[in-house]
PLY file of the C-alpha trace (Angstrom):
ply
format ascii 1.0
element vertex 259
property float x
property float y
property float z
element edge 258
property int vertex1
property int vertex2
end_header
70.49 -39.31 81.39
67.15 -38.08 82.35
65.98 -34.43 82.20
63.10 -32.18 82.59
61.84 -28.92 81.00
59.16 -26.80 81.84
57.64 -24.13 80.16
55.63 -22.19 82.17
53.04 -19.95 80.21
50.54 -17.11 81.29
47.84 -19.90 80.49
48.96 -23.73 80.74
52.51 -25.31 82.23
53.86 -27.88 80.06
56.14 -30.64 81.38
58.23 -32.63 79.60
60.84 -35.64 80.47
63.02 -36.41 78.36
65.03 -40.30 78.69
67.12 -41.31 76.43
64.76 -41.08 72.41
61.81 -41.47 74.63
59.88 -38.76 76.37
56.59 -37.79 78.46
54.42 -34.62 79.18
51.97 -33.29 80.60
49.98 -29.79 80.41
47.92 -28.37 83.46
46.44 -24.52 83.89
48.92 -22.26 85.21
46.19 -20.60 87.64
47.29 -17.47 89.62
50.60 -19.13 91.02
53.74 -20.13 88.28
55.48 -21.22 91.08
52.95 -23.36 92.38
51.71 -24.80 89.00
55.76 -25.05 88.26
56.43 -27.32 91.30
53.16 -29.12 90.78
53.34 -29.75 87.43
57.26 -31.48 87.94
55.73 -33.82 90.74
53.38 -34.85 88.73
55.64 -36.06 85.67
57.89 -37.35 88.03
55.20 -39.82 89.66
53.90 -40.81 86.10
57.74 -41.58 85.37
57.75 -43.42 88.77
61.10 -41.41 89.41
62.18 -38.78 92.33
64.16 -35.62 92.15
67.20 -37.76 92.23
66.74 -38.90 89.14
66.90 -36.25 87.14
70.15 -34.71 85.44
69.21 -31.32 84.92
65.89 -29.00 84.82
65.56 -26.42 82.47
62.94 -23.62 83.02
60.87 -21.25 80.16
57.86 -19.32 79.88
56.87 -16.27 81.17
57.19 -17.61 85.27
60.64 -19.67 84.35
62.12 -17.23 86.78
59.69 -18.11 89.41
60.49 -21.36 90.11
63.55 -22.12 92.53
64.48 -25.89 91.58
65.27 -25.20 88.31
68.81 -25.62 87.12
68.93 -23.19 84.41
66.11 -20.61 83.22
66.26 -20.25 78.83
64.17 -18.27 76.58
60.72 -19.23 75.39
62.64 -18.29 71.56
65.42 -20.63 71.79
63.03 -23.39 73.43
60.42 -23.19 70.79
62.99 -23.24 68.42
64.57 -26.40 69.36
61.74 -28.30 70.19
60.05 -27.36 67.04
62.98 -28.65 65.12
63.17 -32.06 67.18
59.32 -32.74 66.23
59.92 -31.84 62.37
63.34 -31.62 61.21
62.97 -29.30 58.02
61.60 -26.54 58.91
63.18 -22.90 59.04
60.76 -20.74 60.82
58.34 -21.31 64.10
55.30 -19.78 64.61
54.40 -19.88 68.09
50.83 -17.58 69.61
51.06 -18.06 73.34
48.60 -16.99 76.11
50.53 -13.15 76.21
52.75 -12.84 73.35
53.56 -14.25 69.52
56.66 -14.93 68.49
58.20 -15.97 64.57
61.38 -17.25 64.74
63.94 -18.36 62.26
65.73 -21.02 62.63
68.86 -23.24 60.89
69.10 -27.09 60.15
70.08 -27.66 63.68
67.31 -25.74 65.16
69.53 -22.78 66.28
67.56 -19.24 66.30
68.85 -16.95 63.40
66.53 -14.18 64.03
63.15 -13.16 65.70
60.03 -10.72 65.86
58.20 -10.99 69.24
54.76 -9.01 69.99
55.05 -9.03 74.00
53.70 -5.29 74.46
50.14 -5.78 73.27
47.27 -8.76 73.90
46.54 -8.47 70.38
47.34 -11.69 68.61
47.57 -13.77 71.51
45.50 -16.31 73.21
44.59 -13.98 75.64
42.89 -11.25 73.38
40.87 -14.63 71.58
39.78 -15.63 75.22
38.66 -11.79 76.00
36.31 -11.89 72.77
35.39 -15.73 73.30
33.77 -14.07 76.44
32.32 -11.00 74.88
30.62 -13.31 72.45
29.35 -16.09 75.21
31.55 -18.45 74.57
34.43 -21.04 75.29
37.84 -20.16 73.54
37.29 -23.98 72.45
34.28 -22.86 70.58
35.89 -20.53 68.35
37.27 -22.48 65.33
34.23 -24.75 64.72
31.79 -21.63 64.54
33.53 -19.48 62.01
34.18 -22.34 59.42
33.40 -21.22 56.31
32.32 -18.05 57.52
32.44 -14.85 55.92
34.93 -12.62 58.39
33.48 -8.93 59.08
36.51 -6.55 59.38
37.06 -5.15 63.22
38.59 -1.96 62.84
40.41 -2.11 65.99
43.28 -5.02 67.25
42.98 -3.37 70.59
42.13 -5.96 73.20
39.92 -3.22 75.07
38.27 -1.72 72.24
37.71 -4.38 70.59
35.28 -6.03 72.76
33.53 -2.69 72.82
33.21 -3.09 68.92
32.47 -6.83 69.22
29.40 -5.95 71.39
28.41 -3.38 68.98
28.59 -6.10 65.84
26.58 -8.34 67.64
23.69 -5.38 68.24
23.44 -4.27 64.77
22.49 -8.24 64.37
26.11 -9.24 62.72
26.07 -13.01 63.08
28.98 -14.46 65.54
31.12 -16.70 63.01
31.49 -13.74 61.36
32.80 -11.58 64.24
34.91 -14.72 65.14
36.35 -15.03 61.54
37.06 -11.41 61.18
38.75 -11.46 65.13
40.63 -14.87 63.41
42.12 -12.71 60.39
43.08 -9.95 61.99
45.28 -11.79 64.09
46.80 -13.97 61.20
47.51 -10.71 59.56
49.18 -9.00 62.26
51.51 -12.25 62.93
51.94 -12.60 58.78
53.57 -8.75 59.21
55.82 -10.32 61.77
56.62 -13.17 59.24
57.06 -10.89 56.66
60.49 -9.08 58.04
62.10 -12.74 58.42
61.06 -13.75 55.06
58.15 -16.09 55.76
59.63 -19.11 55.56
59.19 -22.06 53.30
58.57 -24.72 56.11
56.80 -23.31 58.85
55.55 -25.09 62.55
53.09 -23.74 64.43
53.39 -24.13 67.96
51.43 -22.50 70.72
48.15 -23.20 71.98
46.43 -20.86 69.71
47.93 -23.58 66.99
45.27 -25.60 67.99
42.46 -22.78 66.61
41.89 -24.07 62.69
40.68 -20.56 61.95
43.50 -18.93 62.88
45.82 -21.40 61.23
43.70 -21.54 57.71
43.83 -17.52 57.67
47.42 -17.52 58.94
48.10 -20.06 55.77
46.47 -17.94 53.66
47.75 -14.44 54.67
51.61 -16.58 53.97
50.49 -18.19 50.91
51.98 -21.57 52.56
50.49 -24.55 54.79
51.13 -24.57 58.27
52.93 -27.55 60.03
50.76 -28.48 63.27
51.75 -31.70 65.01
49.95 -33.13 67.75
52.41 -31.99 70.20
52.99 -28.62 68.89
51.64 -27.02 72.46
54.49 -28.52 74.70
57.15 -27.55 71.57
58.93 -25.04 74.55
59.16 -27.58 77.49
60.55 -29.46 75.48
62.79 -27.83 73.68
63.85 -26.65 77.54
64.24 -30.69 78.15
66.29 -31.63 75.31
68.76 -28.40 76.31
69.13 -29.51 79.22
70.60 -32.85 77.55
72.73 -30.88 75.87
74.18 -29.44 79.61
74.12 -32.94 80.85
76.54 -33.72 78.03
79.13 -30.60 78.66
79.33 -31.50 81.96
80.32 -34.79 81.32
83.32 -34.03 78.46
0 1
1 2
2 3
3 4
4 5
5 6
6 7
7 8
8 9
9 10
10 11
11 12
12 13
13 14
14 15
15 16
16 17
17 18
18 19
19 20
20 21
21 22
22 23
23 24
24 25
25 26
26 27
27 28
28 29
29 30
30 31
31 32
32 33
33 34
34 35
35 36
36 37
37 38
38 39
39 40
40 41
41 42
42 43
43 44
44 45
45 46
46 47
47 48
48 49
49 50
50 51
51 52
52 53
53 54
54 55
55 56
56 57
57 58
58 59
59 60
60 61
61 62
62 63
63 64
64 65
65 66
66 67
67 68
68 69
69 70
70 71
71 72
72 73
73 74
74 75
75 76
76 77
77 78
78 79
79 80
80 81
81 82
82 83
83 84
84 85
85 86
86 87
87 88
88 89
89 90
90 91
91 92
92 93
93 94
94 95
95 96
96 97
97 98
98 99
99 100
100 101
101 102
102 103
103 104
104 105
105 106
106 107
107 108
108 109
109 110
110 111
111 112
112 113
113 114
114 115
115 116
116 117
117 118
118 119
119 120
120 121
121 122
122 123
123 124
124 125
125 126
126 127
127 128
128 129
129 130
130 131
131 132
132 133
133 134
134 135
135 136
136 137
137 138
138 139
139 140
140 141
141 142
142 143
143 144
144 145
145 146
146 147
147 148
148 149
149 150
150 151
151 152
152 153
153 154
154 155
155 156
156 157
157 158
158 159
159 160
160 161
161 162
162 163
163 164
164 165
165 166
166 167
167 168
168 169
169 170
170 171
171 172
172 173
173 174
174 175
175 176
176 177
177 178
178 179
179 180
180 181
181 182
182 183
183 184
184 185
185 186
186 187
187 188
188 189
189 190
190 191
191 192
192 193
193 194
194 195
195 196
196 197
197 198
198 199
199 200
200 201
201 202
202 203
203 204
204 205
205 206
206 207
207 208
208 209
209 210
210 211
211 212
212 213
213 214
214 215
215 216
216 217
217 218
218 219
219 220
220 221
221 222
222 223
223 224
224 225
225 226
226 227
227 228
228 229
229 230
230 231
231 232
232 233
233 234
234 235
235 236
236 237
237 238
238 239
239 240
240 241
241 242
242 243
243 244
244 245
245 246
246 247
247 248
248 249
249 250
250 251
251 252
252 253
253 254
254 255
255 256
256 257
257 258
């Protein structure tokens, strides 16, 4: 039984193949073209698999372009994907975290990984890894550069957590002679705080995972922490927690059809 999911995001596609208790991924850009990165993105697994379409049981689509892409078997939310990829990679946790390229979701989730409830911020850039790539440029910089040059900084308070005006302010900091880490560590809490407030109406949690690519920015995650009063679960693979969660759902299909 052999299966694929995809999860394809506003900023990177993830790809994941699931065979058996063994699985492979891969992440590429997303570009201006889901579909194209979608169909892409499967090729390439299934060449570093060495398998063809054939092969594979059943595809599972998520992500913002999951309805983009026509070989899909069966298109699932980005909250019940995160959620059950999240629980395969650490069993004991109860709520997921995940800041994606356009939105941030918290979910809460059971022993088995099942979604009990959500918040989702999809109407705004702010707290996503979109609005950190819009000030990453404001400031001269790579989103990659963020993290390592506000540790240990002191964060300045923005007073705005609009994507638009807060560049404007951002430019403004930097001309009164307001040193950059501390732009980038205020930027850094004020997203932790407004995904904390999210938290907050699930209950926190007690065992969190974060997943998204913005899981891979330590200042976000140390101020996130902080603003929870509770460490954060990252695990190496915590980006491609969605595809596949989408892959091991579409096991689950694989195995309904065959009762």
């Amino acid at each position: 039984m052999i299966t694929v999911g995809l999860d394809l995001g506003s900023v990177t596609t993830k790809a994941v193949l699931v065979e058996g208790n063994s699985w492979i991924s891969l992440i590429r850009p997303t570009g201006y073209s889901p579909r194209q990165a979608g169909r892409e993105a499967f090729e390439e697994l299934l060449g570093n698999a060495g398998l063809k379409r054939g092969d594979i049981g059943f595809i599972v689509g998520t992500g913002y372009g999951r309805i983009s892409v026509p070989f899909i078997d069966q298109a699932v939310t980005e909250i019940t994907c995160h959620a059950k990829g999240a629980h395969f990679l650490v069993k004991e946790i109860d709520m997921v975290i995940d800041i994606g390229g356009q939105d941030s979701k918290v979910i809460a989730v059971d022993r088995f990984g099942n979604v009990t409830d959500f918040a989702m911020n999809d109407r705004c850039a702010a707290g996503t890894g979109k609005f950190l790539e819009v000030i990453a440029a404001a400031l001269g910089l790579d989103v990659s550069e963020l993290a390592m040059l506000s540790k240990n900084a002191d964060p300045i308070q923005t007073s705005n957590m609009c994507t638009v005006f807060v560049e404007s302010e951002v430019i403004s900091l930097l001309a009164e002679g307001v040193k950059r880490e501390r732009i980038i560590a205020g930027i850094h809490q004020s997203v932790a705080a407004r995904v904390a407030a999210m938290a907050e109406r699930l209950g926190k949690g007690e065992h969190i995972v974060f997943t998204g690519g913005v899981a891979k920015n330590e200042g976000v995650r140390e101020f996130l922490g902080k603003e929870l009063g509770r460490d954060l679960l990252v695990v190496p693979e915590s980006q491609i927690a969605g595809a596949l969660g989408a892959a091991l759902l579409a096991q689950e299909e694989v195995k309904l059809k065959s009762l």
